[in-house]
N, C-alpha and C positions, 0 to 999 in steps of 0.2 A: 753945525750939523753933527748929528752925534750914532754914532752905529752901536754905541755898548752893549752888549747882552744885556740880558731883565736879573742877572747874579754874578755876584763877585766869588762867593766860597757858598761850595753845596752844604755846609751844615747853615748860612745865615741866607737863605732865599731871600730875595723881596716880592715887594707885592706883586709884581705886575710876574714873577714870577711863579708867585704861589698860585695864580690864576691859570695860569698856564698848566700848573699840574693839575689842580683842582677838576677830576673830571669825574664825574656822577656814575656811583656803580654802586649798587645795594652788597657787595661783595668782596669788593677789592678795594685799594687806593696807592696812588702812587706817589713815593718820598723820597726824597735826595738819600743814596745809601754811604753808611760812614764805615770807617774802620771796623767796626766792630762788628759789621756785618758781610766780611769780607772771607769766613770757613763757609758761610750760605750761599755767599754770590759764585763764591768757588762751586761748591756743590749743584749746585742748577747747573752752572757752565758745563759741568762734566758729566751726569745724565742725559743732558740734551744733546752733546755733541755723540754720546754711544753710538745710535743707530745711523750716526755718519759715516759711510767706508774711508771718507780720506782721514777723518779725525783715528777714526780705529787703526788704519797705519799708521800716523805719527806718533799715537803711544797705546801699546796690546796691552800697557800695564794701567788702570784705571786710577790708581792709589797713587802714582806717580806723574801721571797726567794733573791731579788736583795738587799733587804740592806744585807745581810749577806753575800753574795755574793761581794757588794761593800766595808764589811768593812774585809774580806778575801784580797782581792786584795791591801786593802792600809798596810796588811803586807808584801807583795809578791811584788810587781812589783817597780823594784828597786833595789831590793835583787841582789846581785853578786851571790848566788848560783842557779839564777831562770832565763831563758830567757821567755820574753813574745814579740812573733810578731804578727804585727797584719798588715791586710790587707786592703789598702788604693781603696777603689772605684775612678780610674781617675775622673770618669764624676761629681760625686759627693763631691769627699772628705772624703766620710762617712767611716769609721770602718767596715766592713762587715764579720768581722773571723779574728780570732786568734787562736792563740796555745803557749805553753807555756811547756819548759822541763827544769826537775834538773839538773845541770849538776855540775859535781866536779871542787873544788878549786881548784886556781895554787898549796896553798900549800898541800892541797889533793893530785895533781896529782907531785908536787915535789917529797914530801917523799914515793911512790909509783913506780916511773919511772925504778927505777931497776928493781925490782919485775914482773913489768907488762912484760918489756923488755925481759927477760929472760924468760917466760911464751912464749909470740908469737914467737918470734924468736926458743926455743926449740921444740918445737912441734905445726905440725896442730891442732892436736889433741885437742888440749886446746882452741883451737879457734875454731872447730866445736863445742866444748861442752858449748862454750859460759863462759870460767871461766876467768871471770874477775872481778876485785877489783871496778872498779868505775866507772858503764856504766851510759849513758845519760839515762832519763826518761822522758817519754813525757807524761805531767800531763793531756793535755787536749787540743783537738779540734773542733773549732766551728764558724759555719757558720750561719748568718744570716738566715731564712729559704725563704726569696723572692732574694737570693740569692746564693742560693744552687745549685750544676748542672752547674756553670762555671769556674769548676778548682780550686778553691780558696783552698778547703781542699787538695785540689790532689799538689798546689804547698806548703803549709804547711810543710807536711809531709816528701814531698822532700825536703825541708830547710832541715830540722832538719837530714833525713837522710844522706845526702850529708856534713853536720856538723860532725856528728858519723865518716863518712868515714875518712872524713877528718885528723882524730886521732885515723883510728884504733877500735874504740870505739863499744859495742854493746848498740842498746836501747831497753830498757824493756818497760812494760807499762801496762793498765789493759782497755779492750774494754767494749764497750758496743756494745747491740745488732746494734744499729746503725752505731756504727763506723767502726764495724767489717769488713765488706767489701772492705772497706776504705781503712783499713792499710794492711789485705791481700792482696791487687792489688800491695802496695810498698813492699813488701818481708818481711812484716811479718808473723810467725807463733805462733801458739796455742800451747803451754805448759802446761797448766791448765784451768781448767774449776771448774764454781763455778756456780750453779744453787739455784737460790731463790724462792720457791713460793709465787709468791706477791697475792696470794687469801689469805693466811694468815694473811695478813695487813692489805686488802684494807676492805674498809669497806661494810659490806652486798656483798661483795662478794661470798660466797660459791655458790655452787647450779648453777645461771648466773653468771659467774666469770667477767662480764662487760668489758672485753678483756683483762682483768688481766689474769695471767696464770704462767708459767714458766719465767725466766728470766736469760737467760742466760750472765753471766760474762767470758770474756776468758781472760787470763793472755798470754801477747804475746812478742816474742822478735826479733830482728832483727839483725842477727848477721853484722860485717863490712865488707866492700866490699873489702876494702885494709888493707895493714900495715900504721900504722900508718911512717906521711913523713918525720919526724927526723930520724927514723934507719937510 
């Protein structure tokens, strides 16, 4: 029995991976993103998090949020335990959204494959409860924002889920107020909740909380939709 992901390194796909990304759109399409595309990936990230108030506290300074932001990404993207896709504008050429999930080793999912196997095959049970050793995680999604509102996050999401299914697999994750709606429409749910008061932080806040306020985090999972297709 065999759980390996459908790709070894995001520049050399295989098939059954390119299938998976392969998803029909007169406009768009979506491509394992490399090094070289890592000042762009940078730059979405940083547009889209602006009209976040927690992102806006952790850095007032925008030019300084993407260097750290770009020098994050020259650890990450490349990395065999990290998929980063990104979303190609036809008309343009331009990067417009990405996303990016952990996902386990072959030799992760080698020395685990019994284990796992005997888990879903013995009981539903263990697979409603979502207990598994090595689920996918999806680090982060985002959309250009003069680009937002044509699918692009909505076929993301589906990648990545349609991947999980693929093998079985659950993904986990941690939302933001933004994303939230997002990933509940693809069949995730809320497990935990973590609330921040960002009046706390922000500055001269109390009293006019300047639209700061509560800040809701939800911790969310998505269980798989099949067995995975080696049993």
């Amino acid at each position: 029995m065999n759980f390996r992901l459908p790709i070894k390194s995001q520049d050399t796909p295989s098939a059954s991976y390119s299938n998976i990304m392969n998803q029909a759109s007169p406009t768009f399409e979506l491509a394992p993103a490399t090094c070289a595309d890592i000042p762009r990936l940078a730059y979405v990230y940083v547009v889209a998090c602006l009209p976040d108030n927690a992102f806006a506290l952790y850095f007032d300074n925008p030019k300084e949020f993407e260097q750290r932001v770009t020098e994050m990404f020259e650890g990450q993207v490349g990395d065999p335990n990290r998929q980063h896709i990104k979303v190609v504008d036809k008309d343009t050429g331009e990067i417009t959204a990405w996303a990016s999930w952990n996902t386990p080793t072959d030799v992760e999912i080698r020395e685990r494959d019994e284990k796992a196997a005997a888990k879903i095959l013995a009981s539903k049970k263990d697979l409603a409860k979502g207990e598994f050793d090595f689920p996918l995680v999806c680090r982060s999604v985002f959309t250009e924002p003069t680009f937002q509102r044509r699918g692009m996050g909505n076929a993301l999401v589906e990648y990545g889920n349609k991947l999980a299914d693929k093998k079985g697999l659950p993904i986990f994750m941690q939302a933001s107020p933004f994303g939230f709606p997002l990933y509940t429409k693809h069949g995730f749910e809320t497990v935990q909740c973590s609330d921040v008061d960002l009046r706390e932080w922000a500055p001269d806040a109390e009293g006019n909380d300047k639209g700061y306020g509560n800040y809701k985090f939800r911790y969310m999972q998505r269980l798989p939709q099949t067995l995975p297709e080696s049993i």
